[in-house]
PAMI-568624 format. One record per residue: x, y, z of N, C-alpha, C in turn; residue in one letter; residue number from 1. Coordinates in steps of 0.2 Angstrom, whole numbers, plus 5000, padded with zeros to 4 digits. Example, Ala and Ser with C-alpha at 12.3 -4.5 7.8 and 13.67 -1.06 7.14 Angstrom:
REM residues 2
   nc1   nc2   nc3  cac1  cac2  cac3   cc1   cc2   cc3  residuo  num
  5066  4972  5039  5062  4978  5039  5066  4984  5039        A    1
  5064  4989  5035  5068  4995  5036  5064  5000  5039        S    2
***
This chain:
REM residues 242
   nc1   nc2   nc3  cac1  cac2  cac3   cc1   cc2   cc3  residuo  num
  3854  4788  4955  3850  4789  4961  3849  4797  4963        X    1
  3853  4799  4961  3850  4808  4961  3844  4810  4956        X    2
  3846  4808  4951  3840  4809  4947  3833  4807  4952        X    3
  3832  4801  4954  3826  4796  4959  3824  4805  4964        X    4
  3830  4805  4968  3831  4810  4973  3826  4817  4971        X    5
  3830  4817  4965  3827  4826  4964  3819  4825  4961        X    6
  3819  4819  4961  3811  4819  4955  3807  4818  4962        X    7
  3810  4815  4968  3806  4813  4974  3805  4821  4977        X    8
  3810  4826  4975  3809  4832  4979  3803  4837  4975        X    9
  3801  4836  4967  3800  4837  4964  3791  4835  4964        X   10
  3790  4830  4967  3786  4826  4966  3780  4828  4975        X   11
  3786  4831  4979  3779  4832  4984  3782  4840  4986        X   12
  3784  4844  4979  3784  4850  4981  3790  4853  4986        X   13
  3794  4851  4988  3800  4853  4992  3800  4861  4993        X   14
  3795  4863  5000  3799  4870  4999  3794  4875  4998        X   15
  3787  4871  4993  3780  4873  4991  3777  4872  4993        X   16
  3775  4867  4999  3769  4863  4999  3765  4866  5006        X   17
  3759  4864  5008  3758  4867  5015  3762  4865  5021        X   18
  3765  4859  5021  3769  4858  5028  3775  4864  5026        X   19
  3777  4863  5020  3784  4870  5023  3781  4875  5023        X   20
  3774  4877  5020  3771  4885  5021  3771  4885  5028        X   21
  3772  4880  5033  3768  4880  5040  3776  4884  5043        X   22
  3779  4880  5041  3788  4881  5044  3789  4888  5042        X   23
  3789  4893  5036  3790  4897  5034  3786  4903  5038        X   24
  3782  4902  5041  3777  4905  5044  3782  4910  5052        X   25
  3787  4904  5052  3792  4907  5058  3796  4911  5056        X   26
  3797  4914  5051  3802  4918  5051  3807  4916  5042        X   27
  3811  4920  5044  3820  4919  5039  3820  4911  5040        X   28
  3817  4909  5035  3820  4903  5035  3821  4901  5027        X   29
  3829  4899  5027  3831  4898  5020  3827  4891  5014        X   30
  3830  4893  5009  3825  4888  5003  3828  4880  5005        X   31
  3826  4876  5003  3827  4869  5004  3834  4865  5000        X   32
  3839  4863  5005  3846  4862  5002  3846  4853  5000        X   33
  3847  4852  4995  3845  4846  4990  3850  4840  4996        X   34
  3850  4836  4997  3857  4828  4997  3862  4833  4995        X   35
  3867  4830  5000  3875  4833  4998  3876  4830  4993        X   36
  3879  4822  4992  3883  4819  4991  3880  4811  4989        X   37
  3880  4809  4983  3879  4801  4984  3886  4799  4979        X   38
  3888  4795  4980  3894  4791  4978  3891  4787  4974        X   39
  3894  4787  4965  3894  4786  4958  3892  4778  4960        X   40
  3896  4775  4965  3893  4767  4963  3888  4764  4970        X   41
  3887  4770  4975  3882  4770  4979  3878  4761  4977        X   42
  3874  4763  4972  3868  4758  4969  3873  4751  4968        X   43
  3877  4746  4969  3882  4744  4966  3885  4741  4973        X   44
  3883  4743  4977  3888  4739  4982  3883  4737  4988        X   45
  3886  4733  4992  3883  4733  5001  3885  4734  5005        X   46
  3891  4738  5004  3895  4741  5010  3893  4748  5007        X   47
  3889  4750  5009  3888  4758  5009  3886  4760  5016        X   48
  3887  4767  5015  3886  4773  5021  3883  4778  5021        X   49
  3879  4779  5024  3875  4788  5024  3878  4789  5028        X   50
  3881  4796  5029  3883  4801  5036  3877  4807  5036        X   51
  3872  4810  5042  3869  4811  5041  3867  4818  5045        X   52
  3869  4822  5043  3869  4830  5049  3864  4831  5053        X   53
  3863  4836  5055  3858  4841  5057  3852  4843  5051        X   54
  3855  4850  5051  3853  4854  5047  3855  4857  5042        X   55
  3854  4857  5036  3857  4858  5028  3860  4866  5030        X   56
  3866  4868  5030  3869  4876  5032  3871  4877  5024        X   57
  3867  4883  5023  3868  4888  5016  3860  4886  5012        X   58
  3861  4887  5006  3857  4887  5002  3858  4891  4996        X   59
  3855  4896  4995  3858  4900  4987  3865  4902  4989        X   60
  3867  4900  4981  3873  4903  4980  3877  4900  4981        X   61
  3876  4892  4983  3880  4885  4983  3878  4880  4978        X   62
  3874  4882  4973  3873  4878  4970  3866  4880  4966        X   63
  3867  4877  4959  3860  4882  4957  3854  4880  4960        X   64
  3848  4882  4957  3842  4880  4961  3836  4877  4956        X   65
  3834  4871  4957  3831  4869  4953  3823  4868  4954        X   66
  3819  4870  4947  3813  4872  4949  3808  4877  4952        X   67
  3813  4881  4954  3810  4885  4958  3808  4883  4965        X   68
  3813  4878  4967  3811  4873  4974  3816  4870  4977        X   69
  3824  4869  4975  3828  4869  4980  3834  4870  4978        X   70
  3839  4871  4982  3846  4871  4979  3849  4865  4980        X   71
  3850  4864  4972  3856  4856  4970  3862  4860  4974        X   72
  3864  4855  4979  3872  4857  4983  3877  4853  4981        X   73
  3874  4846  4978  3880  4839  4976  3885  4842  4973        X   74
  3887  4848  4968  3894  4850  4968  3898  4851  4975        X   75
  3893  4857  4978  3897  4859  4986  3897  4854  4987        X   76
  3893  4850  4988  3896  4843  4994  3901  4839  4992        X   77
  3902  4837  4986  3908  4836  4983  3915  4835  4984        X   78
  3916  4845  4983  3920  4847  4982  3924  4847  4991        X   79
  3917  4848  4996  3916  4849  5003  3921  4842  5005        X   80
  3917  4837  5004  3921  4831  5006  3930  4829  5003        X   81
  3928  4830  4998  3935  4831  4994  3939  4835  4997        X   82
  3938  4838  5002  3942  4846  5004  3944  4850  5002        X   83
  3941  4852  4996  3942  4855  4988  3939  4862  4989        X   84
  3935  4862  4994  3929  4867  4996  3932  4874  4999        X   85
  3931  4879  4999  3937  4886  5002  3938  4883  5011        X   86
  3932  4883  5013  3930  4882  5019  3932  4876  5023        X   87
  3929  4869  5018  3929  4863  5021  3934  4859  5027        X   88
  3941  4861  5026  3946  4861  5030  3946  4861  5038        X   89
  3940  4868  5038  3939  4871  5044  3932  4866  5047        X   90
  3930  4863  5043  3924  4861  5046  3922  4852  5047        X   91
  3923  4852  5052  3924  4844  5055  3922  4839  5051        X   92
  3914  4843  5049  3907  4838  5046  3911  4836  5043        X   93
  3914  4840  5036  3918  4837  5031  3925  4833  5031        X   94
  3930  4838  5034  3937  4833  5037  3937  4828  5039        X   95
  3930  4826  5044  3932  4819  5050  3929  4815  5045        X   96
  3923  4816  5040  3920  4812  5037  3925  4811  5031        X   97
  3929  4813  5030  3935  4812  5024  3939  4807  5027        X   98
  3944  4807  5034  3947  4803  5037  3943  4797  5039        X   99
  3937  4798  5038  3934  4792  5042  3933  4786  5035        X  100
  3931  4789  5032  3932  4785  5025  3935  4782  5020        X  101
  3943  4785  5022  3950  4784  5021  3953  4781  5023        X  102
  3951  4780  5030  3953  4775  5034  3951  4768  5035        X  103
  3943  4770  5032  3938  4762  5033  3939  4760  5023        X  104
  3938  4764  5018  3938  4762  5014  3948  4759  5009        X  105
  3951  4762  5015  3957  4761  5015  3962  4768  5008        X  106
  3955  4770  5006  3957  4776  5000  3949  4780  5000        X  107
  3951  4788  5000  3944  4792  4999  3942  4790  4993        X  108
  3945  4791  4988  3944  4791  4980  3939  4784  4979        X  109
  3943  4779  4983  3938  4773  4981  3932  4774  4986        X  110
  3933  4773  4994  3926  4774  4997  3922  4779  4995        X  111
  3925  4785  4993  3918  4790  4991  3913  4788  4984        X  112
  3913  4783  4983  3909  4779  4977  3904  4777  4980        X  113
  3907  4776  4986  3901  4769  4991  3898  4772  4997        X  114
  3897  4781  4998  3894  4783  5003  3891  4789  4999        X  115
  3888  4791  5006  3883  4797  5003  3882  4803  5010        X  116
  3881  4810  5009  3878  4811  5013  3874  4817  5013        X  117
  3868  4817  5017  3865  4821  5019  3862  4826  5024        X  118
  3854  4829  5025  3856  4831  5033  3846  4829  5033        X  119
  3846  4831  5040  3839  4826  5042  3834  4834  5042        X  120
  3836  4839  5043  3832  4847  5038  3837  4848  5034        X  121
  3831  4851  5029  3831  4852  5022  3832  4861  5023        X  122
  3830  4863  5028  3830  4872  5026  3832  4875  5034        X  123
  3837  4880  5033  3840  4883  5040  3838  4890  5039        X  124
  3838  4893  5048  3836  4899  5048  3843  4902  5051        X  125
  3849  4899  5050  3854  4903  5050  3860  4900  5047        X  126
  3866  4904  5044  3869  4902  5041  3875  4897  5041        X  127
  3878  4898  5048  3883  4895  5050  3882  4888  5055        X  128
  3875  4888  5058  3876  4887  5064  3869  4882  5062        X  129
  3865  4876  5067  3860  4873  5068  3855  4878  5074        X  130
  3851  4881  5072  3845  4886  5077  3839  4880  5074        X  131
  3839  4877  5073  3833  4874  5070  3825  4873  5077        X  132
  3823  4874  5077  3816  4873  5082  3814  4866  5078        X  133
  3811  4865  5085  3808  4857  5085  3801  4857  5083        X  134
  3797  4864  5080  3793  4863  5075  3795  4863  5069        X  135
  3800  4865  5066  3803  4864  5059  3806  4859  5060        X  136
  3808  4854  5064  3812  4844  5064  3803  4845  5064        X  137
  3800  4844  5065  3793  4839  5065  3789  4840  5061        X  138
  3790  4847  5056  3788  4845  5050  3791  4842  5044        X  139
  3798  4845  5045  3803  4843  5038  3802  4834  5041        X  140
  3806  4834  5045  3807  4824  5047  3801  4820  5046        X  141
  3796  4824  5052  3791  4817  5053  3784  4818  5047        X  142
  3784  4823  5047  3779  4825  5041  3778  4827  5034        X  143
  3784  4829  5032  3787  4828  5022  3791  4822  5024        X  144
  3793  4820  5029  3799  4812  5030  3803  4815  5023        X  145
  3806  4819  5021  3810  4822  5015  3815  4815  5017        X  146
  3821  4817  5022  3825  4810  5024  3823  4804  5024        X  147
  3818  4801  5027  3817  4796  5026  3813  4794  5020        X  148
  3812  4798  5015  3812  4796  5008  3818  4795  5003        X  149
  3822  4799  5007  3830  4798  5004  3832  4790  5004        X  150
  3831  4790  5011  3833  4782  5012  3831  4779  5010        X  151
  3824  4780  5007  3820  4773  5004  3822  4773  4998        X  152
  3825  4777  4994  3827  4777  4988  3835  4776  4989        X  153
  3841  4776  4993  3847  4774  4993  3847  4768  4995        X  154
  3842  4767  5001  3845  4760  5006  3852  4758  5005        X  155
  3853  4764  5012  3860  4762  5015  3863  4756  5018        X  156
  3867  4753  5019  3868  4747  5024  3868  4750  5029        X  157
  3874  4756  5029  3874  4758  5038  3871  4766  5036        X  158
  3869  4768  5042  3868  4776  5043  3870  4778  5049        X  159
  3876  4784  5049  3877  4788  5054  3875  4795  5054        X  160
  3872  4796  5060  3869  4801  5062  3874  4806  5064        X  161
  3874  4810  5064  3881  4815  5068  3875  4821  5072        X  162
  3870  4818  5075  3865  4824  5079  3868  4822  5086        X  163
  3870  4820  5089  3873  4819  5096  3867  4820  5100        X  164
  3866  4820  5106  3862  4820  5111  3857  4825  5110        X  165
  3850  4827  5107  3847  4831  5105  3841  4828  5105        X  166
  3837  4834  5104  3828  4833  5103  3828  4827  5095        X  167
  3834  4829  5092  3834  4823  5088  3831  4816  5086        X  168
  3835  4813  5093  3833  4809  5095  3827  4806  5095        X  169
  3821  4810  5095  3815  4807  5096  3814  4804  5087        X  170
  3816  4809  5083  3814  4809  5076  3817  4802  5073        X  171
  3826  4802  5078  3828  4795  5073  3824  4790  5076        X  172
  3823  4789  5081  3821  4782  5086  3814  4781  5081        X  173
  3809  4785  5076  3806  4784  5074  3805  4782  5067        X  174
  3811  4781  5065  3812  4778  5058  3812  4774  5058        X  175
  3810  4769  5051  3806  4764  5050  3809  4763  5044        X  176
  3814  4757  5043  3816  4756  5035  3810  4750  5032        X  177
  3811  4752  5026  3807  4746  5023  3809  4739  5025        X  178
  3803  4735  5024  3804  4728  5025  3808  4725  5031        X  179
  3807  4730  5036  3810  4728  5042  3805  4723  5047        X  180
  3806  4720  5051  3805  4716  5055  3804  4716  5063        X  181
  3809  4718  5065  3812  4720  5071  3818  4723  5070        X  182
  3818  4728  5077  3825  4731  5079  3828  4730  5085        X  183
  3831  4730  5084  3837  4726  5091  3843  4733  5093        X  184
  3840  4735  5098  3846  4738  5103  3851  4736  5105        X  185
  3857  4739  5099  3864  4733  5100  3868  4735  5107        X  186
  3870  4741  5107  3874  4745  5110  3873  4753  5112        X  187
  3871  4755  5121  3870  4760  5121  3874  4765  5127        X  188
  3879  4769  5123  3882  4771  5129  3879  4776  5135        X  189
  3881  4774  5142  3875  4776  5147  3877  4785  5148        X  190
  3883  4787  5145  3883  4794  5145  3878  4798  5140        X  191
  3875  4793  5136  3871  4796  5129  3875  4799  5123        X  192
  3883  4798  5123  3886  4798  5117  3885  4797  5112        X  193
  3881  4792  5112  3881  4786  5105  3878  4780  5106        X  194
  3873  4778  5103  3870  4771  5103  3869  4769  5096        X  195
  3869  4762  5096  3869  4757  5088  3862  4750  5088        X  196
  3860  4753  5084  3855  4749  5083  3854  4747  5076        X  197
  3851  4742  5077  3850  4737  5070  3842  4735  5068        X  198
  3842  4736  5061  3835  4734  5057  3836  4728  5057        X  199
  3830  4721  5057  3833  4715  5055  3825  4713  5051        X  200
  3826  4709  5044  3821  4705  5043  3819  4699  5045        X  201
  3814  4695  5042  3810  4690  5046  3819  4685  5047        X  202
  3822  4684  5045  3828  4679  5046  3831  4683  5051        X  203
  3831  4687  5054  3835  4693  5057  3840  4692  5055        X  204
  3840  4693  5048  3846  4698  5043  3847  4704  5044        X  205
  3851  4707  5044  3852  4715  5045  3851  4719  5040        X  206
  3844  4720  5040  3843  4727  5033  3848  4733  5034        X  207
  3846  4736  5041  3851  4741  5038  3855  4743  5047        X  208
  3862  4745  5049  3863  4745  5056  3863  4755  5057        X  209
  3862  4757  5062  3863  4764  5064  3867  4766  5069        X  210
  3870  4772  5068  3872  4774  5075  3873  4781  5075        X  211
  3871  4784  5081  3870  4789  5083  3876  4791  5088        X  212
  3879  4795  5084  3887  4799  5088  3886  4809  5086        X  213
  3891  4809  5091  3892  4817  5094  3893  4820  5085        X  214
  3891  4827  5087  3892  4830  5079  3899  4831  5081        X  215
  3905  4830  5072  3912  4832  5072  3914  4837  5074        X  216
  3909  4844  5075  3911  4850  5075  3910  4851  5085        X  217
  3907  4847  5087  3908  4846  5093  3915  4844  5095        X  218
  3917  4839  5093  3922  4834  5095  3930  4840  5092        X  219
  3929  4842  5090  3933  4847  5086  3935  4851  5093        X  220
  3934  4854  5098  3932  4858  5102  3936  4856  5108        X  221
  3936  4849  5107  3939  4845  5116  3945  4844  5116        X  222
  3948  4843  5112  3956  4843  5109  3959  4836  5111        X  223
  3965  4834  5112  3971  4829  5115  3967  4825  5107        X  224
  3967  4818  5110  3966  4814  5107  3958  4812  5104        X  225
  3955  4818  5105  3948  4814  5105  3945  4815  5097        X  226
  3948  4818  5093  3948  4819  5086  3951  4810  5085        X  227
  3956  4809  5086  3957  4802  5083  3954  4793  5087        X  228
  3952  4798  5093  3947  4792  5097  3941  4792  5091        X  229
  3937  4798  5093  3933  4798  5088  3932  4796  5081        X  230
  3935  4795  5077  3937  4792  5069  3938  4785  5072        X  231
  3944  4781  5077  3944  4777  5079  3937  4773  5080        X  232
  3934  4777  5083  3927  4772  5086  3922  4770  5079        X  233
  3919  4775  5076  3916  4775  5070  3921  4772  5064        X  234
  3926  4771  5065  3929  4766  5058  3927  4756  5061        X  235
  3929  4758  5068  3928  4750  5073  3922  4750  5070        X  236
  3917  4754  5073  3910  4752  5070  3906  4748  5063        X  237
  3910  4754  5060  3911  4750  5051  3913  4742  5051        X  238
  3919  4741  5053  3920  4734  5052  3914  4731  5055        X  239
  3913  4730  5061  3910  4727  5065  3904  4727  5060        X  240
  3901  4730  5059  3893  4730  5054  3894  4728  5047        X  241
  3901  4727  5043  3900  4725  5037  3894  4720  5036        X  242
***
């Protein structure tokens, strides 16, 4: 599946084409950070996962650069989820998405087989942090779709979004998996934490279910119990959508 990935990134130029020359136009904006993570038997199961960020943070110097057009990161992200990574400890994205795994696949070592994960941009204008403008989400998302061409090559059962309450929002509401039918608005929290929505085919079978929850590095921030609410609720989630 990486291989499909990198030939996809490959294939419409990632980084080089007019839409990104359009992006690059605003300034320091770094080169195109590849898919963190897909799990060896991803392709292989129907209980899979994408977990899916913001904004790709780093670029060179994480990983080599392939073609002259992105940086391969799938070792960082790896070694990131693994907690293997100097940094990754300190950083929610990775930790809560370790916990959250371990506790739904019952072991990291076996669920990390059966998820993946990436970010919805592909290139940052800074390095620690999400600054991204809503001209760079509207080209990288709705108009290379880089993301949802990931998807169409992974087809995830579930995807979680970790963009919380944001201009976001507009770009997922406008995804489209293949061979969908209708989408059913399962559940939407009226604070705007989080809402769960489902892909269904013509039997309204569930292609694929989504949910849109707070980013970890937020929830890191509020302290008492809300790290372990938070894991609680996204593992509940998991079951409930097997």
């Amino acid at each position: 599946m990486k291989d499909k990935i990198f030939e996809m990134y490959k294939s419409i130029s990632v980084g080089n084409n007019q839409i990104c020359s359009e992006c690059n136009n605003e300034g320091a904006l770094g080169k195109p950070v590849s898919i963190y993570f897909i799990g060896e038997n991803f392709h292989k199961s129907d209980d899979t996962i994408l977990f899916v960020g913001k904004t790709a943070v780093g670029g060179l110097g994480i990983g080599p650069f392939v073609d002259n057009l992105f940086t391969d990161a799938t070792t960082f992200g790896e070694l990131s989820l693994d907690l293997k990574e100097e940094n990754a400890k300190r950083r929610a994205f990775y930790s809560y998405t370790n916990e959250i795994v371990t506790q739904y696949y019952g072991s990291f070592e076996i669920g990390k087989q059966f998820i993946a994960l990436t970010n919805l941009v592909k290139c940052n204008n800074a390095s620690t942090k999400d600054e991204t403008s809503y001209h760079i989400m509207e080209h990288c998302i709705n108009s290379l779709r880089v993301t949802w061409r990931e998807i169409e090559i992974l087809k995830p059962k579930r995807i979680i979004f970790y963009t919380g309450n944001t201009d976001y929002d507009d770009f997922i509401e406008n995804f489209e998996p293949e061979n969908y039918v209708d989408y059913l608005e399962i559940e939407r929290d009226k604070s705007g934490i989080w809402w769960h929505g489902r892909y269904v085919d013509e039997n309204q079978v569930s292609i694929c279910d989504i949910l849109r929850i707070n980013h970890p590095d937020r929830i890191r921030y509020i302290g008492g119990n809300a790290k372990d609410n938070y894991i609680s609720k996204v593992v509940d989630w998991l079951h409930m959508t097997k």
